[in-house]
C-alpha positions in Angstrom: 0.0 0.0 0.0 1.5 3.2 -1.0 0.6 6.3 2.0 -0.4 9.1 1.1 -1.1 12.3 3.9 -3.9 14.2 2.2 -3.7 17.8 2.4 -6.5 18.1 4.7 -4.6 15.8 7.0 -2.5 18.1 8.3 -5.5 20.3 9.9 -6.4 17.3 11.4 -3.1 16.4 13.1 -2.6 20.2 14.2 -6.1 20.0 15.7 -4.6 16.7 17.3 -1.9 18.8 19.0 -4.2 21.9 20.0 -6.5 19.1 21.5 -3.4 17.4 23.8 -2.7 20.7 24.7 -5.6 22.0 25.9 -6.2 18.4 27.8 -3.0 18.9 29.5 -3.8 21.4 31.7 -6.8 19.5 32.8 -4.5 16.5 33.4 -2.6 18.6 36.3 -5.6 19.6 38.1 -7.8 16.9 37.5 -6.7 14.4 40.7 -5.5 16.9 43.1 -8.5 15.6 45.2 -7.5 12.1 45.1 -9.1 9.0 46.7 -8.2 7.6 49.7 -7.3 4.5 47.6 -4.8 5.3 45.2 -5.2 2.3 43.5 -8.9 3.0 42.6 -7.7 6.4 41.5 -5.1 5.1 39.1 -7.8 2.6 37.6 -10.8 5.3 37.9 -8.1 7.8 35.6 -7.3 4.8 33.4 -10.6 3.6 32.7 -11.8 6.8 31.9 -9.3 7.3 29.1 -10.5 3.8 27.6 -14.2 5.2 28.0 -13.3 7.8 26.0 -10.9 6.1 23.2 -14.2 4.2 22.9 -16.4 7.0 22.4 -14.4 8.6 19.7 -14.2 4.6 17.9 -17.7 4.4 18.3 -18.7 8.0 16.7 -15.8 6.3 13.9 -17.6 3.3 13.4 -20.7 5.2 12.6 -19.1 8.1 10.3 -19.1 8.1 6.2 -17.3 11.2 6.1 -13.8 11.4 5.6 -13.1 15.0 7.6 -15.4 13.5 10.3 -13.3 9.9 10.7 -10.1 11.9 10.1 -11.2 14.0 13.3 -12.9 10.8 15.3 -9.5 8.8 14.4 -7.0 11.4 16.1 -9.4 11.9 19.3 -9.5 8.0 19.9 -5.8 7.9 19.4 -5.3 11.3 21.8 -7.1 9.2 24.6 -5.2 5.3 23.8 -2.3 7.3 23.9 -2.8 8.7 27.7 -3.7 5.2 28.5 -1.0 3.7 27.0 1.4 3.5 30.6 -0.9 1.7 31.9 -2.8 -0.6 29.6 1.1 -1.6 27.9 1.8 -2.5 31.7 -1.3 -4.0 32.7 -1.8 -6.0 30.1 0.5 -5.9 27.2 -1.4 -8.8 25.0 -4.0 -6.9 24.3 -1.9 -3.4 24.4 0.4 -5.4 21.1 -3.2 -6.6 19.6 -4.9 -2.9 20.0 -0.9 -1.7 18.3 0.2 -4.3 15.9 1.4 -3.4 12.9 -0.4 -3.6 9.3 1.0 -6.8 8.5 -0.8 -10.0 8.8 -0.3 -12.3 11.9 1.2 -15.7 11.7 1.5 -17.6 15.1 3.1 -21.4 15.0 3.1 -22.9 18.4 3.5 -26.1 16.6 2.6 -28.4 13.1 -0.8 -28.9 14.5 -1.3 -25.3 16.1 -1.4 -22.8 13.2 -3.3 -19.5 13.2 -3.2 -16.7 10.7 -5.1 -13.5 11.7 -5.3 -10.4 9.9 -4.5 -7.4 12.2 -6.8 -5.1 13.7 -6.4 -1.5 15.2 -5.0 1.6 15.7 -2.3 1.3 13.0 -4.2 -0.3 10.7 -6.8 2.2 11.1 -4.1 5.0 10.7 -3.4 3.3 7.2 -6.8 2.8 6.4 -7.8 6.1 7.1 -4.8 8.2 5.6 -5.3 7.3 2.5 -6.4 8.7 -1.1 -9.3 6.0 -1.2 -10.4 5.1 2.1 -13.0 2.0 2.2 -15.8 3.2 4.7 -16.9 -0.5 5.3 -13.6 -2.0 6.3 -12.8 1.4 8.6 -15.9 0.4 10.2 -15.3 -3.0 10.8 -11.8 -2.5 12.4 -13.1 0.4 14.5 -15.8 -1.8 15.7 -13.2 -4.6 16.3 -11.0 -2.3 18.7 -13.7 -0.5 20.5 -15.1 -4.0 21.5 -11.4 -5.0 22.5 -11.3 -1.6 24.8 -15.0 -2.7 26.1 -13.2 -6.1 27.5 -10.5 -4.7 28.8 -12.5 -1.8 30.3 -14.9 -4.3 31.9 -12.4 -6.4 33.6 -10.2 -3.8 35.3 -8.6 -4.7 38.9 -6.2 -2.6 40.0 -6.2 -4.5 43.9 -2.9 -6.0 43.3 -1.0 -3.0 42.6 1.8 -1.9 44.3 4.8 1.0 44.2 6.4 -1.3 42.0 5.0 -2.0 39.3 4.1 2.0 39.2 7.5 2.4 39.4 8.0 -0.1 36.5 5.2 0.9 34.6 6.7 4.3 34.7 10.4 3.2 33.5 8.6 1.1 30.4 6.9 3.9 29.5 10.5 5.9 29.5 12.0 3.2 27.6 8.9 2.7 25.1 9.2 6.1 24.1 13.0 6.1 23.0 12.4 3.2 21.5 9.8 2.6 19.7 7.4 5.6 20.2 9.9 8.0 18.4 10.8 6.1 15.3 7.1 6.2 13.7 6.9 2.7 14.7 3.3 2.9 15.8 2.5 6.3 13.7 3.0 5.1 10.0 1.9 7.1 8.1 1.0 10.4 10.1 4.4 9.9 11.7 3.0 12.1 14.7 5.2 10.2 16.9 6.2 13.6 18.7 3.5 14.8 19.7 2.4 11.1 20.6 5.5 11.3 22.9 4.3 14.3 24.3 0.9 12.6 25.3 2.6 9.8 27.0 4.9 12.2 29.0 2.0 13.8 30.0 0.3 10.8 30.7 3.4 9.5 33.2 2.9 12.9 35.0 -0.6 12.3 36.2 -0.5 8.7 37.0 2.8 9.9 38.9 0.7 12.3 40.7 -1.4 10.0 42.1 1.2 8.3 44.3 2.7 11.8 45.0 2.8 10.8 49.1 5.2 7.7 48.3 7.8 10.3 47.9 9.9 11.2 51.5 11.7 13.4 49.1 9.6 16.6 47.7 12.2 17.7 45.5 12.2 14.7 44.0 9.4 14.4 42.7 9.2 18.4 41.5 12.6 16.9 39.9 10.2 14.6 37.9 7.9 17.2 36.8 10.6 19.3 35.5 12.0 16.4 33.5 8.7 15.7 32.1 8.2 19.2 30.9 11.5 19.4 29.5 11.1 15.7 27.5 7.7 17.5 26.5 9.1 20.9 25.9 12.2 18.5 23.4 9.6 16.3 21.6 8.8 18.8 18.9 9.9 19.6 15.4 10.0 18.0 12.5 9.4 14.4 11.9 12.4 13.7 9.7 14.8 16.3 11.5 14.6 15.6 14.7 17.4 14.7 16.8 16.7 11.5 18.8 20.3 11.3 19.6 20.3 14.4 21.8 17.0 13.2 23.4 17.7 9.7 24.1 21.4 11.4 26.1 19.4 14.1 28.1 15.8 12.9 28.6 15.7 9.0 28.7 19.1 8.5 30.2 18.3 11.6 32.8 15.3 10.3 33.4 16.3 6.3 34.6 18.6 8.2 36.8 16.1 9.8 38.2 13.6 6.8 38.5 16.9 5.3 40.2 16.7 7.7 43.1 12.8 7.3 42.8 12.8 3.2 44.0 15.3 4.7 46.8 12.9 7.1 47.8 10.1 5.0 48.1 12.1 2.1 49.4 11.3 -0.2 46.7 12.5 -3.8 46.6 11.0 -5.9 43.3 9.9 -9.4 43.5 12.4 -10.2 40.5 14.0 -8.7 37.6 12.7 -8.4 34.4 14.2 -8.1 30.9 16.2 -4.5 31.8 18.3 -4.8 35.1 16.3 -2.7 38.1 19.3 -0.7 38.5 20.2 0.3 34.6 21.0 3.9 34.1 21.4 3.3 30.1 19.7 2.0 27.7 23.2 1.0 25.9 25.5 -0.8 28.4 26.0 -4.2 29.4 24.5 -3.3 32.6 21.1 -2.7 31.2 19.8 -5.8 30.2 19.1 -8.9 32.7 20.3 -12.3 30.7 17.9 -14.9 32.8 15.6 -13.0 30.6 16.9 -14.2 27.4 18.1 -17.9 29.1 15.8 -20.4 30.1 18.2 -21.0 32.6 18.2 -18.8 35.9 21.0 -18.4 37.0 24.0 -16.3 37.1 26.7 -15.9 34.6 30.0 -16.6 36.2 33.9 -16.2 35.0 34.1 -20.4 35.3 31.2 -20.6 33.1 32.2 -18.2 30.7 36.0 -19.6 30.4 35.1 -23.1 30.0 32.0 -22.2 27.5 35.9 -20.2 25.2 37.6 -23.2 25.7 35.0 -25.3 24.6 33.8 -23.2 21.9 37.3 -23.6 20.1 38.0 -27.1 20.9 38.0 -29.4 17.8 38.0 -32.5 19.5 34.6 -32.2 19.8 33.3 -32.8 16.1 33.3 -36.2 14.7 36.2 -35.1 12.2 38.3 -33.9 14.8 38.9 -31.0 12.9 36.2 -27.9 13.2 35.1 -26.1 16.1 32.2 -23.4 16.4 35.3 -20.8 15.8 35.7 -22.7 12.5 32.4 -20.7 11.3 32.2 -17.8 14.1 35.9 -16.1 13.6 36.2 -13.8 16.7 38.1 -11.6 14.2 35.2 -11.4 11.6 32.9 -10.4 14.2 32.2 -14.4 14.6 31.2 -14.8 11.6 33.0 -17.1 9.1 33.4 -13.9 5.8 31.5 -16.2 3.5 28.4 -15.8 1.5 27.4 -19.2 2.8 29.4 -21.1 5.5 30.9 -24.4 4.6 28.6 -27.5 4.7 25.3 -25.6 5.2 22.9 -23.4 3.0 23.1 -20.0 4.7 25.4 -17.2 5.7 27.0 -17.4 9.3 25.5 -15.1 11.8 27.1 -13.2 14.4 27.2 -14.2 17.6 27.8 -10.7 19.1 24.9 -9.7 21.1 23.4 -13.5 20.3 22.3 -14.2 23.6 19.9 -10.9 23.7 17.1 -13.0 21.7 14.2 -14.8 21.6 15.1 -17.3 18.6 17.6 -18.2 16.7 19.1 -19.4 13.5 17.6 -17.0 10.4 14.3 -18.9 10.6 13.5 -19.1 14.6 13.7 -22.7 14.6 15.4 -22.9 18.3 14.2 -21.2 21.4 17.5 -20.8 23.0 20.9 -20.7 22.9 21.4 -24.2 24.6 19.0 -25.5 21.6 20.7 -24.2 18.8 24.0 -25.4 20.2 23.0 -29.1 20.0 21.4 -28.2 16.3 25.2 -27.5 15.1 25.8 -30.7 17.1 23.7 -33.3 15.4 24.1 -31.4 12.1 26.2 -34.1 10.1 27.3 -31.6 8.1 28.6 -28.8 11.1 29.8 -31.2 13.6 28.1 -34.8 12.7 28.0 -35.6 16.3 25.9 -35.5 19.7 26.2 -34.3 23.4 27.1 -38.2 24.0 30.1 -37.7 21.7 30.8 -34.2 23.3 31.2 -35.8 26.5 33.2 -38.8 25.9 35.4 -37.0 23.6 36.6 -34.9 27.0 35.3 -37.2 29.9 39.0 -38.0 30.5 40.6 -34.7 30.1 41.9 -34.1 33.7 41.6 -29.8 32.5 37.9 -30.4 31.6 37.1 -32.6 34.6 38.7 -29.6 37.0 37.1 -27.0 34.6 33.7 -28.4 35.3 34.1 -29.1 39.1 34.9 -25.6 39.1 32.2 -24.3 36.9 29.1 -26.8 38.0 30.6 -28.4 41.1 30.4 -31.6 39.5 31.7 -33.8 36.5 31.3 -33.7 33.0 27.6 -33.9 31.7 25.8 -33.4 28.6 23.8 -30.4 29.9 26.6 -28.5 31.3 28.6 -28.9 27.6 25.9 -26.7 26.2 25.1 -24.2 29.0 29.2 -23.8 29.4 29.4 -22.8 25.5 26.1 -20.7 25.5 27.4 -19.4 28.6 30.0 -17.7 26.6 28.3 -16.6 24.1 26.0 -14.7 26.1 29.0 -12.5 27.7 29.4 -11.9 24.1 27.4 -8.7 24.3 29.9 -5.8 26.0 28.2 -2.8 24.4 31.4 -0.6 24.7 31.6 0.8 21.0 32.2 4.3 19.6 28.5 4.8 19.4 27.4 3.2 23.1 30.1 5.3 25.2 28.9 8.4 23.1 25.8 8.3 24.1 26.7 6.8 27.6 29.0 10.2 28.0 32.3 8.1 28.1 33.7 9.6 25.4 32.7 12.8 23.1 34.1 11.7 19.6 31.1 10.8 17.5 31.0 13.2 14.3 27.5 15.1 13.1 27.4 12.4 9.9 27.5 9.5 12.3 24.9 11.6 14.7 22.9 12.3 12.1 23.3 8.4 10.9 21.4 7.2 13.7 18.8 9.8 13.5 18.1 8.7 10.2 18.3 5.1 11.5 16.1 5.8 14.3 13.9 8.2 12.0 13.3 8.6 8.0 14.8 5.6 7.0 12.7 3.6 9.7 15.8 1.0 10.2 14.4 0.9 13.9 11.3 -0.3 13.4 12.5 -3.7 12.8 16.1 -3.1 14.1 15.2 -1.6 17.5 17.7 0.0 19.4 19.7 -0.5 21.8 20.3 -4.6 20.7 19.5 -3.5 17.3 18.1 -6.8 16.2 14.6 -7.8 15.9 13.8 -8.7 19.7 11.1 -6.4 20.4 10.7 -3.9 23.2 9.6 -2.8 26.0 8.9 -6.8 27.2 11.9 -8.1 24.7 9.7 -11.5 24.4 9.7 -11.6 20.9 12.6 -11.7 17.9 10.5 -11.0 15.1 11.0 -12.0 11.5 10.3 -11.0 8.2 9.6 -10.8 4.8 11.8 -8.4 2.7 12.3 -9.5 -0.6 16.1 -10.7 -0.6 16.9 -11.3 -4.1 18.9 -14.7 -5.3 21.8 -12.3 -6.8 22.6 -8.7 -7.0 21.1 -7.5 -9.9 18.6 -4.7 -9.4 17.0 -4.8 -13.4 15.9 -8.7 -13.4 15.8 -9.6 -10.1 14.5 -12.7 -8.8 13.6 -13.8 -5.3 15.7 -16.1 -3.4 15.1 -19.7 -3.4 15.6 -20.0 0.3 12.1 -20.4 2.1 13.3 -19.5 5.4 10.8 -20.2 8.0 8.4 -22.2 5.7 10.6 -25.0 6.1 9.6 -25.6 9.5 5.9 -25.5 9.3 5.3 -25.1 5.9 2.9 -22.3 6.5 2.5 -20.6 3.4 2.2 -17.2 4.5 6.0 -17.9 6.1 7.4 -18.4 2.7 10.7 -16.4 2.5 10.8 -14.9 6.1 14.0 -14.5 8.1 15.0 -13.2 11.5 16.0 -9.6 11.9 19.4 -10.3 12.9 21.3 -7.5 14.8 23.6 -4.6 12.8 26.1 -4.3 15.8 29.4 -4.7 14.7 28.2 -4.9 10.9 31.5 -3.3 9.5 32.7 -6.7 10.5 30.0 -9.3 9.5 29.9 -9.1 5.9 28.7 -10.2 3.2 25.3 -9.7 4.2 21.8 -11.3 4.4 21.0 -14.7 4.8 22.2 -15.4 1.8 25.3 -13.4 1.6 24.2 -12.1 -1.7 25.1 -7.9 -0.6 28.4 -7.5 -0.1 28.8 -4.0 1.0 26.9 -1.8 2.9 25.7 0.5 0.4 24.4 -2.2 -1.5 22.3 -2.9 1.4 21.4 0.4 2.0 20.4 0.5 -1.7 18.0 -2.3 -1.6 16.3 -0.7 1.4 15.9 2.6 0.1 14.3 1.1 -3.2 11.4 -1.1 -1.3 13.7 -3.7 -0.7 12.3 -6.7 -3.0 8.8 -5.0 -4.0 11.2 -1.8 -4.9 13.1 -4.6 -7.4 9.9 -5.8 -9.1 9.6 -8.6 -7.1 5.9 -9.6 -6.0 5.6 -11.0 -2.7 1.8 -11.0 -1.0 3.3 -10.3 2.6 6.2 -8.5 2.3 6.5 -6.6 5.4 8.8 -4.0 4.6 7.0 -1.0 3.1 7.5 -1.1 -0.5 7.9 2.7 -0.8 11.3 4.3 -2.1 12.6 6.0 1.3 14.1 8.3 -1.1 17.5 8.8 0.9 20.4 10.7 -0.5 23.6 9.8 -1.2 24.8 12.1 1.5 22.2 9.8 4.0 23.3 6.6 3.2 26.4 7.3 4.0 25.6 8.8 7.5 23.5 6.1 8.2 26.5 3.7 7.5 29.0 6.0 9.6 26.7 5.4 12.1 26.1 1.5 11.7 30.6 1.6 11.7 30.1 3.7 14.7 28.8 0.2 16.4 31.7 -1.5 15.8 33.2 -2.8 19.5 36.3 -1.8 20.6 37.6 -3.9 22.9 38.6 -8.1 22.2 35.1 -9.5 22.1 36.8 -12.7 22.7 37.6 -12.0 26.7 35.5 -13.1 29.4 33.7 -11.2 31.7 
C-alpha cells in the first residue's frame, strides 16, 4: 500500500496537538483531590481514558465522512495514547493486539497449532484512514473490532494487586517505550505524529505519577520529575524527519532512569524479581542494562568459570566427529564471529554473528530454536557442522583431567551433557559488552562521535525507519519494551545482485519448518552491531557492501526490485534517501563496531 497524507490531514493532526494541549492542563488539576485508595484512582483515571478512546471509535464506526473519521480517528488515538502507561503495563497482550502493525499475523506454536489473523487497530486504522481512497466499510469494521477489544479490557479492570512497584516499573517502560519505539514512527506510520504522541505519553506518566505523589519522602524529588517531564515534553517537537533523537535519548531517557533510580530509593522499593532491563540500569546501551535470565531459560548467574570453560569449549576441535572444526571454525572472533563467507561451509546459509546473540528470543535466520542451549545441540547433530551428539561431546573430553577440573569448578560436579551446552552458551552470552564508539557516546564516556554519524542514527532511528524492525539498543529484531519476541520478516532478498531482473531467493526460510504458506521467504531480523565486521550480508550473503544494502532498502527492498511478494512486510515505498544519507547512516552503523577483544570473558 503506498501512503499518502492528504492535504487536509494536516489540519487534522494540528487540531490533534491543539486538543493534547488543551487536555493537558486538565490532566494537572484533574486528581489533586484524590481517593483515599490510590489504587482506585489510578484505575478510575485509566478507565476513563479507555471510556473515552471508545467513544471517539464508536462516533468512527458510525461516520461516512472522511473529515469526520479523520477528526474521530485522532481523538481516539489522543485518549489510547494517555492510556498507554498503563494498559502496555497491565496487560501488554492486548496493548500489542490494540498496536500491531499492518501486517498479517502468523502464530506457530507447533505443526498442528497454526493461526493466521489479519491485524486489527489503531495502525491499521491509521493506514486505512490516511489514504487517497479510504473504504468506509472496512474502517468500520476495524473500529468496531478495537472499540469491542477496549470494552473487555475496560470491563475487567482490577487494580487491587498493585503496588509501588509496578508503578515504578510501569513508569520506567513507558520511559524506555518512548525512546524506543514511540519516536521512530513505529506505531504512527503514516501520520508519523510520533512527537507529539511522545508528548501525550509524558503527560500521561505525569498524572498517573501524581497520584502516588505521598510515596515520595523526598519533595524535590518528585518536583525533579515534573521538571523532566516538561523538559522531555518541551524537546519532543519539530519535525518528523529532522529531529534529533540522539540528543534526546542522552538528556531525557538516560536523565530520566537516573532519576527513577533515586525514585525506588525514595520510596524504598525492593522488586519481586527482575525483568528483561536490570532494576538498576542507568542506560539504555550498556552491558549493565539488560538482565540475561531474561533471554536464558536458565536462571542463573553468569560466572567467570562458566564463561571460560564455555571459550575453551567453543574452540575445541575435539569435539566434532572429524576432529577437525570447532564453532570458531564458522564464528571467527576476528570477523565479528562470523566465518566472511556468502554461505558457510557444509550448510545453506550465511554465518550469523554471535555478538549480542544471547539478547534474543530465537535463533538461526528462521527461529527454529528457542535458546541458545537449543541451537548449540542443532550444530551438534548437524552431520554436516559437527556430525555428532552431546554423547560424543562428552566422551570426547570425559577424560581430560583440564575439563574434569574446569567443570568441578564451573558446576561443582563432573562432566555432563547439559553442562557442555550451558558452558558454551554461557560464553556466548558475555558476548554482548556494548562498549563501541557509538554506546560510550551516548553513555558520556567519550565525546568523539561526528555530526554524519549523529545524524546516521537519527536517520536510523527516524526517516529511513531502520528501527522499526532493528530496534535499538540490541539493534536486532527482539522487540521492546517486554523483549519477548525476535520478530522475522519478509523483505524481498533477491537470489543475486542484480537490481533490473531480479528474482527472489530460493531459500524459504521459516516455511521449512511448518510449511505455513504465509512464512514463505521470512527471516529473523538479525542485529547490525558490529556490521563493518560481518559481511557479506543477508542470509544469503548475496550484498556484499553496505551500500548495497542500504540501496536495496531505500528502493522497497524486493517490491522496490519488481519482485511480488503478497506479505512482504517491509514497506514497498522508495525511502528516497540521499547519497549524503546513506552514508551517514552507514557512519553510524561503523560507529557500532566494538572496541575492545570480544573474545575476553567477563
Amino acid at each position: 500500500m503506498k501512503f499518502i497524507i492528504k492535504k487536509e490531514a494536516y489540519v487534522f493532526i494540528g487540531l490533534f496537538s491543539l486538543l493534547f494541549t488543551s487536555c493537558l492542563q486538565e490532566q494537572k488539576t484533574a486528581y489533586l483531590a484524590r481517593d483515599n485508595n490510590k489504587n482506585e484512582t489510578l484505575q478510575k483515571a485509566f478507565s476513563n481514558e479507555l471510556i473515552s478512546t471508545i467513544a471517539c471509535l464508536d462516533s468512527l464506526s458510525e461516520s461516512d465522512n472522511i473529515k469526520a473519521s479523520e477528526k474521530h480517528y485522532l481523538n481516539a488515538r489522543l485518549h489510547f495514547k494517555k492510556a498507554e502507561p498503563v494498559l502496555a503495563f497491565v496487560d501488554s497482550e492486548n496493548y500489542k493486539f490494540l498496536n500491531q502493525p499492518n501486517i498479517l499475523k502468523v502464530e506457530e506454536e507447533d505443526a498442528t497449532d497454526i493461526k493466521i489473523n489479519n491485524p486489527t487497530g489503531f495502525q491499521v486504522l491509521e493506514e486505512e484512514i490516511f489514504t487517497e481512497t479510504p473504504d468506509f466499510k472496512s474502517i468500520t469494521d476495524h473500529a468496531v473490532k478495537t472499540k469491542i477489544r477496549l470494552e473487555l479490557i475496560e470491563k475487567n479492570l482490577n487494580f487491587n494487586y498493585i503496588k509501588p512497584y509496578h508503578v515504578l516499573w510501569m513508569i520506567r517502560d513507558q520511559i524506555i517505550r518512548t525512546a524506543l519505539t514511540g519516536i521512530t514512527g513505529f506505531d504512527s506510520p503514516v501520520l508519523e505524529q510520533s512527537l507529539t504522541e511522545g508528548q501525550i505519553t509524558y503527560s500521561a506518566l505525569e498524572t498517573y505519577l501524581s497520584i502516588y505523589k505521598d510515596e515520595f519522602n523526598d519533595e524535590t524529588l518528585y518536583k525533579a520529575w515534573h521538571e523532566a517531564i516538561e523538559k522531555a515534553i518541551s524537546e519532543l517537537t519539530g519535525d518528523f524527519n529532522s529531529f534529533n533523537r540522539y540528543a534526546f535519548i542522552k538528556s531525557n531517557t538516560h536523565k530520566n532512569l537516573e532519576l527513577w533510580n533515586k525514585t525506588v530509593s525514595d520510596w524504598k522499593v525492593k522488586f519481586p524479581f527482575t525483568k528483561a532491563i536490570n532494576n538498576d540500569a542507568a542506560s539504555l546501551f550498556s552491558k549493565n542494562t539488560f538482565n540475561l535470565n531474561h533471554f536464558s531459560d536458565y536462571n542463573d548467574s553468569l560466572t567467570s568459570a562458566k564463561v571460560a570453560l564455555g571459550k575453551t569449549l567453543f574452540f575445541e576441535t575435539e569435539l566434532s566427529a572429524s576432529k577437525s572444526i570447532s564453532c570458531a571454525t564458522c564464528h571467527i572472533p576476528e570477523k565479528g564471529y562470523t566465518d566472511g563467507l556468502a554461505i558457510s561451509k557444509g550448510v545453506t546459509r550465511n554465518s550469523p554473528t554471535l555478538l549480542y546473540a544471547g539478547l534474543q528470543k530465537g535463533f538461526f535466520y528462521d527461529n527454529r530454536a528457542g535458546s541458545l542451549e537449543g541451537q548449540i545441540v542443532s550444530v551438534i547433530n548437524n552431520e554436516n557442522e559437527f556430525h555428532s551428539d552431546l554423547k560424543g561431546f562428552e566422551n570426547a573430553i570425559k577424560h581430560n583431567p583440564e575439563y574434569i577440573e574446569a567443570f568441578k569448578t564451573a558446576f561443582n560436579d563432573s562432566i555432563k551433557q547439559d553442562y557442555i551446552r550451558h558452558a558454551i552458551a554461557s560464553f556466548i552470552r558475555s558476548l554482548s559488552p556494548f562498549n563501541s564508539k557509538f554506546d560510550n557516546n551516548i553513555n558520556d564516556v567519550e565525546n568523539s562521535l561526528t555530526a554524519s554519524e549523529i545524524n546516521g542514527f537519527n536517520l536510523f532511528t527516524g526517516k529511513a525507519k531502520c528501527a522499526t524492525c532493528h530496534f535499538a539498543p540490541l539493534f536486532n529484531g527482539t522487540v521492546p519494551t517486554t523483549f519477548k519476541e525476535t520478530e522475522m520478516e519478509l523483505i524481498g532478498v533477491p537470489k543475486t545482485n542484480d537490481s533490473i531482473n531480479a528474482q527472489i531467493d530460493d531459500d524459504l526460510g521459516r516455511y521449512y519448518l511448518f510449511h505455513t504458506p504465509e512464512r514463505k521467504h521470512f527471516f529473523k531480523t538479525t542485529t547490525v552491531r558490529n556490521v563493518a565486521k560481518t559481511g557479506p550480508y543477508m542470509h544469503n550473503g548475496v550484498f556484499k557492501s553496505l551500500e548495497e544494502v542500504l540501496n536495496f532498502y531505500n528502493k522497497g527492498g524486493g517490491a522496490g526490485l519488481g519482485i511480488t511478494l503478497e506479505n512482504q512486510t517491509l514497506p514497498p515505498d522508495a525511502l528516497n534517501l540521499t547519497t549524503s544519507e546513506i552514508q551517514d547512516i552507514i557512519a553510524f552503523l561503523n560507529s557500532l563496531t566494538d572496541q575492545q577483544d570480544n573474545n575476553e570473558s567477563i
